[in-house]
C-alpha positions as CSV (number, residue, x, y, z in Angstrom):
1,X,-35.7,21.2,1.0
2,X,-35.3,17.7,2.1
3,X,-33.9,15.1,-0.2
4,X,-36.5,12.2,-0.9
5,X,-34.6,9.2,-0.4
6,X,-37.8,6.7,-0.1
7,X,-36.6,5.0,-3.2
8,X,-33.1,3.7,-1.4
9,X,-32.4,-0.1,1.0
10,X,-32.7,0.6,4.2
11,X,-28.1,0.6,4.1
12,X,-28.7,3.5,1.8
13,X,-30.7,5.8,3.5
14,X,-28.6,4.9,6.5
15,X,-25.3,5.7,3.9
16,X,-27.1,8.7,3.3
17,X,-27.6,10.4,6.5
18,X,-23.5,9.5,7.3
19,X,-22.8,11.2,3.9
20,X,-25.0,14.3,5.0
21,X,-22.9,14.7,8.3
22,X,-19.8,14.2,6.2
23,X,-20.9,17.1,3.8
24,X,-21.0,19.1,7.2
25,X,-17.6,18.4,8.1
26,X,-18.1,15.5,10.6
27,X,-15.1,13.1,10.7
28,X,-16.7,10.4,12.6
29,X,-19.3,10.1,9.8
30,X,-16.6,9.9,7.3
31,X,-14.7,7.1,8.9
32,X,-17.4,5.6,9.6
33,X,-18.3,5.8,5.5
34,X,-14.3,4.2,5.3
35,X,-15.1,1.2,7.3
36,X,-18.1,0.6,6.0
37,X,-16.4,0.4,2.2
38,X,-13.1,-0.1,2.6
39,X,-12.7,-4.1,1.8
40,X,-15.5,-3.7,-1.0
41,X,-13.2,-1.2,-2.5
42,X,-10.0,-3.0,-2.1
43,X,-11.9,-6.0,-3.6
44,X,-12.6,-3.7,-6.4
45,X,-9.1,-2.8,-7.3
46,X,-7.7,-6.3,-6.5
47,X,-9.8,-7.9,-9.6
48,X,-8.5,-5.6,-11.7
49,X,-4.7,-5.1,-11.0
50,X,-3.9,-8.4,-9.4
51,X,-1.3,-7.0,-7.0
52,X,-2.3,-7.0,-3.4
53,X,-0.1,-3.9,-2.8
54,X,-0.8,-1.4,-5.3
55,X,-4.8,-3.2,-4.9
56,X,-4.4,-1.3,-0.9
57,X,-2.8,2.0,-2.7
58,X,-5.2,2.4,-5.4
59,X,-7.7,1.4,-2.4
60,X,-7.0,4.2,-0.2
61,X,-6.7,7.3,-3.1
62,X,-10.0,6.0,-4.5
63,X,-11.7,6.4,-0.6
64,X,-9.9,10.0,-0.9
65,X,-10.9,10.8,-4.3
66,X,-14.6,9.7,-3.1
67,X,-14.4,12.1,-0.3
68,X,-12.7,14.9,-2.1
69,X,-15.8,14.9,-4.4
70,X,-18.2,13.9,-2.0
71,X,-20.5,17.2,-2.8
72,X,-21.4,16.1,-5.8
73,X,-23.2,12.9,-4.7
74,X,-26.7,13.0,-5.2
75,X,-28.9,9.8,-3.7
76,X,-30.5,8.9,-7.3
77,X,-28.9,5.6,-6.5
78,X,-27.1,3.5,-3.9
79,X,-24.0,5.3,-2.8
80,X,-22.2,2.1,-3.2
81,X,-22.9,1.7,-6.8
82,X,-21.2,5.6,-7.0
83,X,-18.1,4.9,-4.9
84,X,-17.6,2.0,-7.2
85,X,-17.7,4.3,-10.7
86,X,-15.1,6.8,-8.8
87,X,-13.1,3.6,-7.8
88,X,-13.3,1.9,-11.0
89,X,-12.6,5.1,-13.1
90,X,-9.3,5.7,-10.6
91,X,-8.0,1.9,-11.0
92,X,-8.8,2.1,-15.1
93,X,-6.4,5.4,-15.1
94,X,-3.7,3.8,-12.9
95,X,-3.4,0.9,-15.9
96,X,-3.6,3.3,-18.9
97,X,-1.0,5.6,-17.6
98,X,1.0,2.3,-16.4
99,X,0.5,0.8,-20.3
100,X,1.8,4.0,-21.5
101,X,4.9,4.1,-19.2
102,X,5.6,0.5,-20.5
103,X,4.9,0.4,-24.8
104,X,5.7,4.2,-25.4
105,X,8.7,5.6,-23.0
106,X,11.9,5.1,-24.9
107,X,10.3,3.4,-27.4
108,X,13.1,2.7,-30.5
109,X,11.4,3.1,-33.5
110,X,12.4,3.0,-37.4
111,X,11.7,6.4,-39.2
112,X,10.7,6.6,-42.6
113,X,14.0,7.7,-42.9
114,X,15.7,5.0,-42.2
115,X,16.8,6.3,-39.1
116,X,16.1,5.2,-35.6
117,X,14.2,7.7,-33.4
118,X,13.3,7.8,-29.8
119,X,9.1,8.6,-29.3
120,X,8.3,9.5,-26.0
121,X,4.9,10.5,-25.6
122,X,2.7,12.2,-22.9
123,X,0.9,9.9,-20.5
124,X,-2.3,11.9,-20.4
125,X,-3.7,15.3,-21.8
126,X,-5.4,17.2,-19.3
127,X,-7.9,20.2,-20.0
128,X,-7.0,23.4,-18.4
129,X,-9.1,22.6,-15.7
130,X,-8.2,19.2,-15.0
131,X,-4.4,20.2,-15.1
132,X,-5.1,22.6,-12.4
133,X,-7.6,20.2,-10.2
134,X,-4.3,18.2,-10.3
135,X,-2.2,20.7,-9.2
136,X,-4.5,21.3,-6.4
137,X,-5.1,17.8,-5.6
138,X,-0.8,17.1,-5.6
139,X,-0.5,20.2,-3.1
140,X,-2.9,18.8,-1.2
141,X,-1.4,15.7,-0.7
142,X,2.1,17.4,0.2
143,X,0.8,19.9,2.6
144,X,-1.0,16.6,4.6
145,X,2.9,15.2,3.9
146,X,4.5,17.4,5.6
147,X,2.6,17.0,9.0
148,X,3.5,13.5,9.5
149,X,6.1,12.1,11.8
150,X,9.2,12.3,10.5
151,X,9.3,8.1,10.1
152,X,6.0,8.0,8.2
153,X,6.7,11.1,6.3
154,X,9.9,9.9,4.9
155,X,8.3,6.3,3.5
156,X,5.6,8.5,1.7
157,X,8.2,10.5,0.5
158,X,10.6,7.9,-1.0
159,X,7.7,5.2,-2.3
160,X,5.9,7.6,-4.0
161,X,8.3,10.9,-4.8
162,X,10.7,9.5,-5.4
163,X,9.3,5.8,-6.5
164,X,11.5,3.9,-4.7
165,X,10.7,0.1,-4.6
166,X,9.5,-1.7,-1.4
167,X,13.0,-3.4,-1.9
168,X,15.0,-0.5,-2.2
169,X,12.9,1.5,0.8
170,X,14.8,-0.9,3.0
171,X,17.9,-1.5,1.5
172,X,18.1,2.8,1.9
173,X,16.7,2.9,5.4
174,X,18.2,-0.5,6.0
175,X,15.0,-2.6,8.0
176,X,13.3,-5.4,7.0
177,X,10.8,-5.2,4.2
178,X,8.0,-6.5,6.5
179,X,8.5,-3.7,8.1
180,X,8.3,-1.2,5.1
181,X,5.4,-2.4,4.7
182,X,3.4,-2.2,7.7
183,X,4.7,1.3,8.4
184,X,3.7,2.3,4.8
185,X,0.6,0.8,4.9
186,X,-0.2,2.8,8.3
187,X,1.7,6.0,7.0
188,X,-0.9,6.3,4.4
189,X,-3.8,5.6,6.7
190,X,-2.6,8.5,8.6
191,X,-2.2,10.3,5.5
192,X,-5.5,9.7,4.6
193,X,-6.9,11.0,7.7
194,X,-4.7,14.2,7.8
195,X,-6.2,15.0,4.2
196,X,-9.4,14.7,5.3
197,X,-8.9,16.9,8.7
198,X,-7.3,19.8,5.2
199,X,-10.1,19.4,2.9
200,X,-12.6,20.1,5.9
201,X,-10.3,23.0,6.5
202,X,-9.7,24.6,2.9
């Protein structure tokens, strides 16, 4: 039966019929999606974080998170207004689990005892399920890892494995940080790209 979309702008019926070929397993239609909602999203993420760089990161795993759950968009309203609750939703966990990192790692605190303790608490509590949509989503991401070129694949590995700084990505490959940069920024374009190529083949 045929979805009645009469109620959608012109830009989201059109949306629409690239998200059906998408469903399918059409690339084109799903880079096509990217382009179309790529700086809107980045625009999203920059008001809220204020950092160019992490604004781009948070960009691009929001646009994969979108398309990773792109099955269960249904066009009751503008796909636009959809892709911003996923994107909004994925910044707003980035800078609670960033606050906890910061106020409750290695916190010092005074007992009633009078003595000082260390209270380190969890960053997140997941549900059975969600624990194991993580687990699913991080070997996801690895598997598409392991198929990039050996220059990409180790800046994905050391920015965001092992959380080295842009700073220290050069000093330990020794190039300019300009450069770290631009290669990171296209390693996790291709990235992207080789996770949609998995998902379509899961």
């Amino acid at each position: 039966m045929e979805t009645n979309v009469t109620h959608l702008n012109e830009k989201g019926r059109a949306d629409w019929a690239l998200i059906l070929k998408a469903k399918k397993g059409d690339q084109d239609a799903y880079a096509e999606l990217m382009s179309r909602y790529e700086h809107y999203i980045f625009l999203e993420t920059f008001s809220r974080v204020k950092n160019e760089e992490v604004a781009r990161d948070l960009a691009i795993e929001a646009l994969t998170k979108a398309f990773m759950q792109l099955h269960t968009y249904e066009p009751k309203f503008a796909f636009s207004t959809w892709l911003k609750r996923v994107t909004v939703n994925h910044t707003i966990d980035y800078l609670r689990k960033k606050q906890l990192r910061t106020t409750s790692i290695d916190e010092v605190i005074k007992g009633e005892d009078g003595d000082m303790h260390i209270q380190i608490e969890a960053e997140s509590t997941l549900t059975p399920a969600e624990e194991m949509e993580r687990k699913e989503r991080h070997a996801l991401v690895r598997d598409a890892v392991t198929k990039l070129k050996d220059a990409y694949r180790s800046l994905i590995e050391l920015r965001y494995f092992s959380e080295l700084t842009y700073e220290e990505i050069a000093q330990h490959l020794e190039i300019p940080l300009g450069t770290v940069k631009a290669r990171l920024h296209r390693a996790k374009s291709m990235l992207n790209q080789l996770m949609v190529t998995s998902r379509h083949t899961i």
